[in-house]
N, C-alpha and C positions, 0 to 999 in steps of 0.2 A: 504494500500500500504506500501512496507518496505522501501520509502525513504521517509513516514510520520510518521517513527517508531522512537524514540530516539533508535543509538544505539551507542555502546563501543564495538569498536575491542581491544583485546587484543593477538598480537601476537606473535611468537616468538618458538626458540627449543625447543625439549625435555629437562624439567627439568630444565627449567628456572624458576617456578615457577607461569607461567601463568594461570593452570587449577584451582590453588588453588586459587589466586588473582581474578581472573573471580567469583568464584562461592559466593567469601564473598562480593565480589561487588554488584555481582546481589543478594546475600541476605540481603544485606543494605537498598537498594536501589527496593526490592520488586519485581525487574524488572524478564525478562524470562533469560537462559543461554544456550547458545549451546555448549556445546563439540565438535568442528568438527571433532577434534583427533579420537573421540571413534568412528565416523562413518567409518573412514578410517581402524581403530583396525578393525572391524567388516568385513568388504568386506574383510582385509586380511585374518582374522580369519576364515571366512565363506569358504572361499578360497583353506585354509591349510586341512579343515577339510573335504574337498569333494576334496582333490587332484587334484585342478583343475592346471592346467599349467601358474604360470606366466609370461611365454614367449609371452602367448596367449591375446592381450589386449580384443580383442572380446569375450573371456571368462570370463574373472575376470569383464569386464565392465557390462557384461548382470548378474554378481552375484549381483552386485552392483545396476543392477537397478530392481532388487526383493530381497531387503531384508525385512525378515517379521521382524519388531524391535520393542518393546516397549520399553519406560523408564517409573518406575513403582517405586518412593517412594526410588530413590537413586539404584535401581536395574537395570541392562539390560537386555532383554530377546530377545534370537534369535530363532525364531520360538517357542517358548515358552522356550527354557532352561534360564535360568539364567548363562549369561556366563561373567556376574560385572568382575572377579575377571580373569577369562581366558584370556581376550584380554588386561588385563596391565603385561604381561609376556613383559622380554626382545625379546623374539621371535616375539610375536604380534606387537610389536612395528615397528621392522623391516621388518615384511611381511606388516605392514601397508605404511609405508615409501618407499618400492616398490611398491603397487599400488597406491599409491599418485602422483607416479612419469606419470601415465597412464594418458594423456587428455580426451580418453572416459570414465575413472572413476572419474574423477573432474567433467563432463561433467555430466555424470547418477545423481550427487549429488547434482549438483548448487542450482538448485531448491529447492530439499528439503531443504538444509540450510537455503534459503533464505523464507522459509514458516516460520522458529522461529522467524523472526522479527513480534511479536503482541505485541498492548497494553499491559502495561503500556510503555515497555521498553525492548531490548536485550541487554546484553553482550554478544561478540561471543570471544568464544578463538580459535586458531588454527593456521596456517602456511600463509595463505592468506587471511583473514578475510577481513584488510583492504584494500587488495590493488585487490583484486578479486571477491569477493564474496558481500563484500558492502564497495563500494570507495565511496561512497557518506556518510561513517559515519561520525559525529561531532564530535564523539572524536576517537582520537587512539593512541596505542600504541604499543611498539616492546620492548619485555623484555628477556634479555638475560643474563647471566653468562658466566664464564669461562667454559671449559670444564672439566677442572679439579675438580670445584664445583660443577657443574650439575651431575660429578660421584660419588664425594661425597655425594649428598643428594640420588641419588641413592642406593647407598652401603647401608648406613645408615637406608630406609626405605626395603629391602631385609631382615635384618640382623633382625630388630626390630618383621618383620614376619616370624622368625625363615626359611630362604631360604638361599640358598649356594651362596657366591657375592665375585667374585676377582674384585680388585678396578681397577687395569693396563687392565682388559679385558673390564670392563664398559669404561672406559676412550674411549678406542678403538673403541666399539662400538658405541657412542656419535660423535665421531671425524668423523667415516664413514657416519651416518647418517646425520651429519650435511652436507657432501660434499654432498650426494646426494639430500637432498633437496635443498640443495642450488642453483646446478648446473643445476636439470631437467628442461625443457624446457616449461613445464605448471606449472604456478603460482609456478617458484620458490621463496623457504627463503627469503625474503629481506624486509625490513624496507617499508614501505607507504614513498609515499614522504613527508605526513603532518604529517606523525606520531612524536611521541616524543618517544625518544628512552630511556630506564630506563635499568641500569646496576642493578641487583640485586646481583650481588658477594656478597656484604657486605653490602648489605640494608636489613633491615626483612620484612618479610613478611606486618605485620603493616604499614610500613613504603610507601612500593608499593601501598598497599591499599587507606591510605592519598593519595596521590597522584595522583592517578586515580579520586578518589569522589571529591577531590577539582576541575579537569579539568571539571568532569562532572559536577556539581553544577554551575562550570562557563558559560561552553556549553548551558547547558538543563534546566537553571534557572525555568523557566515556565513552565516545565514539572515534577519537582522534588516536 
């Protein structure tokens, strides 16, 4: 059962640094990791790529609930392509962030998310984790930046894989997606009520990590 699972919400915007803090956790720590993000990447992606209509929630929702997906050794494959690397475009991001916004595509996925809570342990990263997907977690958290920062490390990881990044157009685009998560009417943006909230502006990476493993060691003593 997954509320006999230890698990760690970690959630929070794009580029907060939660996917990364999640995955050195849960490799710490031995435990499993979910991406929620990438599933949502994926129904948009799947989406974009069969022209389907996202005006249409009964459309995008029945993509959503056949997707053929593996994760395979740090790779994604969608119906067998490996598309790792397609679904972290700024595009993907924001066709993901409009069907995020859909109750029958939060609805197609609940489930599956909630199938990654197995032995030993989950880390889940994502926009609802805690306050939707599993409110019954022992620990959680809400990690967040500036806008301005979260475009910064953007820019910065664009530029480093040789791809074209204006900083004022990131910014913009962060600013917009944050309204719409925030705002949409199924499991929007917002903090757990038990959550602990961690600004990472000007915390490192490291530093988030301590953080987390000390709650959990406190938390999950006897499971650690």
């Amino acid at each position: 059962m997954a509320d006999q699972v230890p698990v760690i919400t970690i959630d929070g915007p794009s580029g907060s640094g939660k996917g990364t803090v999640s995955q050195l956790v849960a490799d710490h720590l031995g435990w499993q990791m979910l991406d929620s993000g990438a599933l949502y990447r994926l129904v948009g992606y799947a989406a974009s790529s069969t022209d389907a209509d996202f005006g249409n929630e009964n459309e995008i929702s029945e993509i959503a609930s056949n997707l053929k997906v593996d994760f395979d050794a740090g790779r994604i494959l969608l119906a067998g392509a490996d598309v790792t690397d397609l679904i972290r475009t700024e595009t993907a991001g924001n066709n993901a962030s409009k069907v995020a916004a859909m109750p029958a595509v939060r609805a197609a996925l609940l489930d599956w998310q909630r199938d990654y809570a197995r032995s030993p342990g989950l880390v889940a990263d994502g926009r609802d984790m805690g306050t939707t997907v599993f409110p019954t977690a022992g620990v959680k958290f809400f990690l967040t930046a500036s806008a301005e920062e979260r475009a910064q490390r953007r820019y910065k990881q664009l530029k480093e894989k040789g791809l074209p990044a204006n900083l004022a157009a990131l910014t913009a685009e962060i600013e917009e997606r944050d309204a719409r998560d925030r705002s949409r009417t199924a499991s929007p943006l917002v903090p757990a009520a038990d959550a602990i909230e961690i600004d990472s502006t000007v915390l490192g990476i490291d530093e988030v990590v301590r953080i987390v493993l000390q709650k959990a060691h406190d938390v999950y003593a006897t499971a650690l």
